[in-house]
C-alpha positions in Angstrom: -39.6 55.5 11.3 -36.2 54.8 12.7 -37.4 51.6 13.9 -38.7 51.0 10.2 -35.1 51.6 8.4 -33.2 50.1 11.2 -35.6 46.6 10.2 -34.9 47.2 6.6 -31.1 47.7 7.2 -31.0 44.3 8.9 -32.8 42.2 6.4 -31.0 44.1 3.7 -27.5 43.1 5.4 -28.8 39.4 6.0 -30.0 39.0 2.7 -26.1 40.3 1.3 -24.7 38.4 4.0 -26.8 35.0 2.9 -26.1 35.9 -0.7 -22.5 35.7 0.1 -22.7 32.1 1.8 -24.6 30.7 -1.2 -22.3 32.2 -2.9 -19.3 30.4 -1.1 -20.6 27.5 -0.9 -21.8 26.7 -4.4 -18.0 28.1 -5.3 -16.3 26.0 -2.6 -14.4 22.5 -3.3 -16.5 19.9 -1.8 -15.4 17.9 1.2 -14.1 14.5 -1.6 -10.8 14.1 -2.7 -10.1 10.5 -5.0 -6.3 9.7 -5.0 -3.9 7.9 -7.5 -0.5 6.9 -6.8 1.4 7.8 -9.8 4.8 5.9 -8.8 2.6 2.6 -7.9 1.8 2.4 -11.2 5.6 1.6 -12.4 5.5 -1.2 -9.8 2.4 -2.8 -12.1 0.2 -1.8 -8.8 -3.2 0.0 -8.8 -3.8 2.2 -5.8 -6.1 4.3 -5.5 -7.5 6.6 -2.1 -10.6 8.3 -1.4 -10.4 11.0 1.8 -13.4 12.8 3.2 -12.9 15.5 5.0 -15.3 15.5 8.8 -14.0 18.3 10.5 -12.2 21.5 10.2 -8.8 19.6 10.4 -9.9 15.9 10.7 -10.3 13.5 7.1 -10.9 9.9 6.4 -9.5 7.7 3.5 -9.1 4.4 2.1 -7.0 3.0 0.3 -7.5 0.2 -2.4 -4.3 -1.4 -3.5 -4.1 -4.0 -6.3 -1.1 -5.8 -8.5 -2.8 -8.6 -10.5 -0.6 -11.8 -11.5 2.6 -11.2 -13.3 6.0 -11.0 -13.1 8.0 -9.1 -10.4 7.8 -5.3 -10.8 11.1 -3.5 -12.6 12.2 -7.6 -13.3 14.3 -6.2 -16.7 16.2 -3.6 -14.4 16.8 -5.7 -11.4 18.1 -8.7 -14.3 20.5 -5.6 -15.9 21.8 -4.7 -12.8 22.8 -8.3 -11.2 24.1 -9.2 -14.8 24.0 -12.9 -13.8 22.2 -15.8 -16.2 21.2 -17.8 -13.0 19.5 -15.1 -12.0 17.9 -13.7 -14.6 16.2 -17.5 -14.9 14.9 -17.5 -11.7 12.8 -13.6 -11.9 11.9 -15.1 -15.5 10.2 -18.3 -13.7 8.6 -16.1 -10.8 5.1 -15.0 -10.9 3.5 -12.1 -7.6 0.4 -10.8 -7.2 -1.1 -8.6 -4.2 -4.1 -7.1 -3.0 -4.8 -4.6 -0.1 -7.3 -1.7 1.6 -6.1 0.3 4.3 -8.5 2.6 6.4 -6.6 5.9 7.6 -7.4 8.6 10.0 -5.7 12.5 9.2 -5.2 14.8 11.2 -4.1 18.1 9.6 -1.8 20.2 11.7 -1.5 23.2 9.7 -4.0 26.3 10.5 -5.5 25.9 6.9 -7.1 22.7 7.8 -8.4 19.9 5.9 -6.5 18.8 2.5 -3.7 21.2 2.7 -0.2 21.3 4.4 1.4 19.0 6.6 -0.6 15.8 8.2 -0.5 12.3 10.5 -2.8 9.8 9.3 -2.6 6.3 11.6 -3.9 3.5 8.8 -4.8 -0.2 9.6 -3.6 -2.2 6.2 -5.0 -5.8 5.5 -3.2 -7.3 2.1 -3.0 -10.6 0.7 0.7 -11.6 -0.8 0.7 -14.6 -3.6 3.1 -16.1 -5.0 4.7 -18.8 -7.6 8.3 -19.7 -8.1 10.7 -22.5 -8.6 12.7 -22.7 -5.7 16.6 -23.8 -6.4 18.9 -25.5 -4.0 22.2 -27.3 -4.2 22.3 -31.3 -3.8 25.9 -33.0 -3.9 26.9 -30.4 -6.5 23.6 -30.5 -8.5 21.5 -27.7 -8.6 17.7 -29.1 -8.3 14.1 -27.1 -8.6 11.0 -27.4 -6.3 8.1 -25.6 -7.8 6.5 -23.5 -4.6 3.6 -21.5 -4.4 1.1 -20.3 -1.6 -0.1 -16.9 -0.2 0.5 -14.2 3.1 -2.1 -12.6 5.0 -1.1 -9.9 6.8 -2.5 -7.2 9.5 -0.7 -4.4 10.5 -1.1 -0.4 11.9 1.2 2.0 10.9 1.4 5.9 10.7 1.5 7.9 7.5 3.6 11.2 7.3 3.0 13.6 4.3 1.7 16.8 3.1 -1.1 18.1 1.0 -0.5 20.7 -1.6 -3.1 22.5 -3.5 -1.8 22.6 -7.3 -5.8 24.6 -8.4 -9.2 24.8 -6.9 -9.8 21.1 -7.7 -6.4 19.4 -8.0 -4.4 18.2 -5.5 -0.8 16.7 -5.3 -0.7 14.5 -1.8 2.6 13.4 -0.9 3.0 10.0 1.3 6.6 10.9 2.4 6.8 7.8 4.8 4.1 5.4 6.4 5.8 2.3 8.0 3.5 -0.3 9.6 4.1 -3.1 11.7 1.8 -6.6 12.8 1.3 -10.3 11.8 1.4 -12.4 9.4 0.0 -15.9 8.3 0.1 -18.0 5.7 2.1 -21.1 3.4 3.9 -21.4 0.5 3.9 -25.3 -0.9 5.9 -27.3 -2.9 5.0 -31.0 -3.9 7.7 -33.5 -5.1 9.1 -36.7 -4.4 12.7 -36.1 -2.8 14.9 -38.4 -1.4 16.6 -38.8 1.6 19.3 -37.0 0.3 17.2 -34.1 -1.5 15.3 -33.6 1.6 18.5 -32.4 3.6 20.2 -30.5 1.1 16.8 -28.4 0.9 16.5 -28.0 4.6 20.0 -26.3 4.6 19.2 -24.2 1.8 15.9 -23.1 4.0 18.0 -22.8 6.8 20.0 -20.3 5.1 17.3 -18.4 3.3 16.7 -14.8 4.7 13.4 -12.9 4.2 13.4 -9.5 5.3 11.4 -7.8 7.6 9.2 -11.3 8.8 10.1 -14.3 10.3 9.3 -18.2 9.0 9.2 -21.8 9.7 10.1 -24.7 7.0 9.1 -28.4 7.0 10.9 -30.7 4.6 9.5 -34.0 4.2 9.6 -37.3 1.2 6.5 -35.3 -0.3 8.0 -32.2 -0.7 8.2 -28.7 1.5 6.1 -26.4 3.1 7.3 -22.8 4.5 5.2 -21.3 7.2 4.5 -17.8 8.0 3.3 -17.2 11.2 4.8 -14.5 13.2 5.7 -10.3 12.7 5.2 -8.8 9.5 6.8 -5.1 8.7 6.2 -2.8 5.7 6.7 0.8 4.4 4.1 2.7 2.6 4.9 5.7 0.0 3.7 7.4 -3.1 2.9 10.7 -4.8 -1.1 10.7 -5.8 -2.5 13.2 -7.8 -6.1 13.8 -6.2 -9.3 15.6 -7.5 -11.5 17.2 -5.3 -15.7 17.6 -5.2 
Protein backbone atom coordinates (compact mmCIF):
# COMPACT_ATOMS: atom_id res chain seq x y z
CA UNK A 1 0.00 0.00 0.00
CA UNK A 2 2.78 2.36 0.67
CA UNK A 3 4.31 1.51 -2.41
CA UNK A 4 0.75 2.38 -4.07
CA UNK A 5 0.49 6.14 -2.54
CA UNK A 6 4.18 6.74 -2.87
CA UNK A 7 3.37 5.98 -7.10
CA UNK A 8 0.39 8.23 -6.87
CA UNK A 9 2.35 10.98 -5.00
CA UNK A 10 4.84 11.03 -7.79
CA UNK A 11 2.62 11.18 -10.74
CA UNK A 12 0.42 13.60 -8.86
CA UNK A 13 3.65 15.95 -8.32
CA UNK A 14 4.81 15.36 -12.08
CA UNK A 15 1.57 16.07 -13.40
CA UNK A 16 1.58 19.71 -11.06
CA UNK A 17 5.04 20.04 -11.91
CA UNK A 18 4.27 19.62 -15.98
CA UNK A 19 1.21 21.74 -15.44
CA UNK A 20 3.40 24.44 -14.24
CA UNK A 21 5.90 24.23 -17.39
CA UNK A 22 3.01 24.44 -19.81
CA UNK A 23 2.02 26.87 -17.93
CA UNK A 24 5.28 28.92 -18.23
CA UNK A 25 5.87 28.40 -21.35
CA UNK A 26 2.63 29.31 -23.09
CA UNK A 27 2.95 32.61 -20.65
CA UNK A 28 6.63 33.24 -21.47
CA UNK A 29 7.83 35.96 -24.24
CA UNK A 30 9.08 34.05 -27.13
CA UNK A 31 12.74 33.96 -28.05
CA UNK A 32 11.89 37.25 -31.19
CA UNK A 33 12.46 40.59 -30.67
CA UNK A 34 11.87 43.13 -34.08
CA UNK A 35 13.62 46.54 -33.46
CA UNK A 36 13.02 50.25 -34.74
CA UNK A 37 15.29 53.00 -34.33
CA UNK A 38 13.30 55.80 -33.41
CA UNK A 39 16.10 58.58 -33.78
CA UNK A 40 16.94 57.08 -37.46
CA UNK A 41 13.88 58.13 -38.48
CA UNK A 42 14.68 62.03 -38.08
CA UNK A 43 17.67 61.37 -40.23
CA UNK A 44 14.92 60.23 -43.19
CA UNK A 45 16.58 56.54 -42.45
CA UNK A 46 14.63 53.25 -42.01
CA UNK A 47 16.30 50.74 -39.73
CA UNK A 48 14.92 48.19 -38.50
CA UNK A 49 16.60 44.91 -36.32
CA UNK A 50 15.34 41.50 -35.71
CA UNK A 51 17.40 39.50 -32.60
CA UNK A 52 16.83 35.89 -31.76
CA UNK A 53 17.78 34.78 -28.78
CA UNK A 54 20.06 30.96 -28.99
CA UNK A 55 21.19 30.54 -25.67
CA UNK A 56 20.65 31.52 -22.16
CA UNK A 57 22.82 34.72 -22.73
CA UNK A 58 23.79 34.48 -26.40
CA UNK A 59 21.24 36.40 -29.45
CA UNK A 60 21.48 37.09 -33.06
CA UNK A 61 20.22 40.24 -35.04
CA UNK A 62 20.26 41.97 -38.22
CA UNK A 63 19.91 44.93 -39.09
CA UNK A 64 18.28 46.48 -42.30
CA UNK A 65 19.19 50.08 -42.85
CA UNK A 66 17.59 52.16 -45.61
CA UNK A 67 17.45 56.21 -46.57
CA UNK A 68 15.95 56.38 -50.14
CA UNK A 69 16.99 59.45 -52.42
CA UNK A 70 16.53 62.91 -51.08
CA UNK A 71 18.05 65.61 -49.74
CA UNK A 72 20.68 65.59 -46.80
CA UNK A 73 19.01 64.76 -43.39
CA UNK A 74 18.33 68.00 -40.93
CA UNK A 75 19.36 70.19 -44.40
CA UNK A 76 16.93 73.28 -42.91
CA UNK A 77 18.93 73.16 -39.56
CA UNK A 78 22.31 72.69 -40.83
CA UNK A 79 21.32 75.91 -43.53
CA UNK A 80 20.01 77.96 -40.18
CA UNK A 81 22.93 77.35 -38.39
CA UNK A 82 25.75 78.28 -41.09
CA UNK A 83 23.43 81.28 -42.02
CA UNK A 84 25.45 81.64 -45.34
CA UNK A 85 23.52 81.90 -48.99
CA UNK A 86 26.52 79.94 -50.74
CA UNK A 87 25.83 77.40 -48.62
CA UNK A 88 22.46 77.01 -48.35
CA UNK A 89 22.74 76.59 -52.43
CA UNK A 90 24.93 73.98 -52.34
CA UNK A 91 22.68 71.41 -49.55
CA UNK A 92 19.72 72.73 -51.85
CA UNK A 93 21.51 71.14 -55.07
CA UNK A 94 22.64 67.83 -53.10
CA UNK A 95 20.85 64.74 -53.35
CA UNK A 96 22.08 61.12 -50.73
CA UNK A 97 20.72 58.01 -50.46
CA UNK A 98 22.11 54.78 -48.50
CA UNK A 99 21.43 51.34 -47.92
CA UNK A 100 22.84 48.77 -45.37
CA UNK A 101 22.42 45.15 -43.28
CA UNK A 102 24.59 44.36 -40.66
CA UNK A 103 24.73 40.74 -38.96
CA UNK A 104 25.49 41.05 -35.10
CA UNK A 105 26.38 38.58 -32.46
CA UNK A 106 25.25 39.57 -28.42
CA UNK A 107 26.44 38.45 -25.73
CA UNK A 108 24.53 39.40 -22.58
CA UNK A 109 26.66 39.86 -19.55
CA UNK A 110 24.15 40.37 -17.00
CA UNK A 111 22.79 37.15 -14.80
CA UNK A 112 19.28 37.72 -16.27
CA UNK A 113 20.39 36.66 -19.68
CA UNK A 114 19.00 37.17 -23.06
CA UNK A 115 17.22 40.66 -23.90
CA UNK A 116 17.83 42.38 -20.72
CA UNK A 117 20.70 44.52 -19.16
CA UNK A 118 23.92 45.32 -20.34
CA UNK A 119 25.49 43.53 -23.69
CA UNK A 120 28.52 43.28 -26.53
CA UNK A 121 27.40 42.56 -29.86
CA UNK A 122 30.44 42.41 -32.66
CA UNK A 123 28.40 43.26 -36.13
CA UNK A 124 29.84 43.06 -39.74
CA UNK A 125 27.96 46.14 -41.74
CA UNK A 126 27.90 46.12 -45.72
CA UNK A 127 26.25 49.69 -47.00
CA UNK A 128 26.14 51.23 -50.16
CA UNK A 129 26.61 55.34 -50.11
CA UNK A 130 25.14 57.35 -53.26
CA UNK A 131 25.39 60.40 -54.05
CA UNK A 132 24.62 63.70 -56.42
CA UNK A 133 25.92 67.17 -56.11
CA UNK A 134 27.34 70.06 -57.98
CA UNK A 135 30.76 70.41 -56.97
CA UNK A 136 32.10 74.28 -56.71
CA UNK A 137 35.61 75.49 -57.14
CA UNK A 138 37.31 78.74 -57.71
CA UNK A 139 38.93 79.50 -61.25
CA UNK A 140 40.84 82.99 -61.60
CA UNK A 141 38.19 84.49 -59.28
CA UNK A 142 35.23 82.69 -60.83
CA UNK A 143 33.43 80.41 -59.04
CA UNK A 144 32.50 77.36 -61.63
CA UNK A 145 30.19 73.99 -61.02
CA UNK A 146 30.95 70.36 -62.02
CA UNK A 147 27.94 68.16 -61.55
CA UNK A 148 29.39 64.80 -59.65
CA UNK A 149 27.76 61.79 -58.80
CA UNK A 150 28.76 58.09 -58.11
CA UNK A 151 28.46 55.57 -55.16
CA UNK A 152 30.74 53.88 -51.90
CA UNK A 153 30.77 50.42 -51.00
CA UNK A 154 31.89 49.69 -47.87
CA UNK A 155 32.82 46.62 -45.40
CA UNK A 156 33.53 47.02 -42.06
CA UNK A 157 33.34 45.07 -38.33
CA UNK A 158 32.73 47.00 -35.44
CA UNK A 159 31.50 46.28 -31.82
CA UNK A 160 28.09 47.51 -30.38
CA UNK A 161 27.85 48.56 -26.73
CA UNK A 162 24.25 48.94 -25.15
CA UNK A 163 21.68 47.76 -22.89
CA UNK A 164 18.44 46.12 -22.96
CA UNK A 165 15.54 47.27 -20.77
CA UNK A 166 12.34 45.59 -20.31
CA UNK A 167 9.55 48.47 -20.44
CA UNK A 168 6.34 45.21 -20.15
CA UNK A 169 6.21 41.52 -20.90
CA UNK A 170 6.44 42.30 -24.60
CA UNK A 171 8.02 45.69 -25.09
CA UNK A 172 11.36 46.45 -25.09
CA UNK A 173 13.47 49.72 -25.16
CA UNK A 174 17.20 48.59 -26.57
CA UNK A 175 19.72 51.24 -26.31
CA UNK A 176 22.76 51.25 -28.96
CA UNK A 177 24.97 53.55 -26.76
CA UNK A 178 28.04 53.25 -29.12
CA UNK A 179 28.99 50.75 -32.03
CA UNK A 180 32.05 52.18 -33.99
CA UNK A 181 33.30 50.00 -36.95
CA UNK A 182 36.19 50.19 -39.02
CA UNK A 183 37.29 48.53 -42.84
CA UNK A 184 37.33 49.40 -46.58
CA UNK A 185 35.94 51.14 -48.95
CA UNK A 186 35.51 51.30 -52.77
CA UNK A 187 33.90 53.13 -55.11
CA UNK A 188 33.76 56.65 -57.66
CA UNK A 189 32.10 59.65 -57.77
CA UNK A 190 32.04 61.24 -61.61
CA UNK A 191 31.80 64.36 -63.15
CA UNK A 192 31.69 64.89 -67.02
CA UNK A 193 32.50 68.39 -68.58
CA UNK A 194 34.69 69.89 -70.97
CA UNK A 195 37.33 72.06 -68.93
CA UNK A 196 40.16 73.76 -70.07
CA UNK A 197 43.53 73.79 -69.32
CA UNK A 198 43.00 76.33 -66.88
CA UNK A 199 39.72 74.79 -65.24
CA UNK A 200 41.38 71.50 -64.92
CA UNK A 201 44.04 72.96 -62.41
CA UNK A 202 42.09 75.17 -60.52
CA UNK A 203 39.83 71.94 -59.71
CA UNK A 204 42.76 69.86 -58.84
CA UNK A 205 43.74 72.38 -56.10
CA UNK A 206 40.33 72.59 -54.87
CA UNK A 207 40.48 68.44 -54.63
CA UNK A 208 43.64 68.80 -53.17
CA UNK A 209 42.27 70.73 -50.46
CA UNK A 210 39.05 68.92 -49.91
CA UNK A 211 38.94 66.89 -46.59
CA UNK A 212 36.55 63.89 -46.07
CA UNK A 213 36.46 62.56 -42.74
CA UNK A 214 37.11 59.38 -41.51
CA UNK A 215 38.23 57.76 -45.28
CA UNK A 216 40.91 58.49 -47.52
CA UNK A 217 40.55 59.32 -51.59
CA UNK A 218 42.24 59.80 -54.80
CA UNK A 219 41.24 62.49 -57.66
CA UNK A 220 41.91 62.49 -61.38
CA UNK A 221 41.27 65.69 -63.34
CA UNK A 222 41.44 65.52 -66.92
CA UNK A 223 39.89 67.78 -70.38
CA UNK A 224 36.71 65.41 -69.87
CA UNK A 225 36.05 66.20 -66.50
CA UNK A 226 36.89 64.52 -62.88
CA UNK A 227 36.75 61.35 -61.25
CA UNK A 228 37.32 60.90 -57.31
CA UNK A 229 38.33 57.42 -56.18
CA UNK A 230 37.62 55.70 -53.06
CA UNK A 231 39.71 52.98 -52.40
CA UNK A 232 41.26 52.61 -49.05
CA UNK A 233 39.85 52.72 -44.89
CA UNK A 234 36.46 53.51 -44.22
CA UNK A 235 35.34 54.35 -40.36
CA UNK A 236 31.84 54.77 -38.96
CA UNK A 237 29.77 55.05 -35.65
CA UNK A 238 26.57 53.30 -35.15
CA UNK A 239 23.79 54.50 -32.46
CA UNK A 240 20.13 54.62 -31.86
CA UNK A 241 17.28 54.00 -29.32
CA UNK A 242 14.83 51.11 -30.88
CA UNK A 243 11.70 50.31 -29.46
CA UNK A 244 11.47 46.35 -29.88
CA UNK A 245 8.42 43.90 -29.49
CA UNK A 246 8.95 40.59 -28.42
CA UNK A 247 7.20 36.90 -29.54
Amino acid sequence: MKKVFAFLFLVFSSSILFAQEAKDAVSSPGKNLVKINLPALALRNVSVQYERAIGRKITIATTVRFMPEGNIPLKSAIIDIADDPEIERQLNNISVSNKAIMPEVRFYLGRKGAFRGFYLGPFVSIAQYKATLPFEYDDAGTTKTIPLSGSVNTFTGGLMIGTHIKLSKLVYLDLWFLGPNYGISKGDVTGQQKLTTDEQQSLRNELNNLDIPLTKFTYDVNNNGATINFDGPWAGVRSGICLGFRF
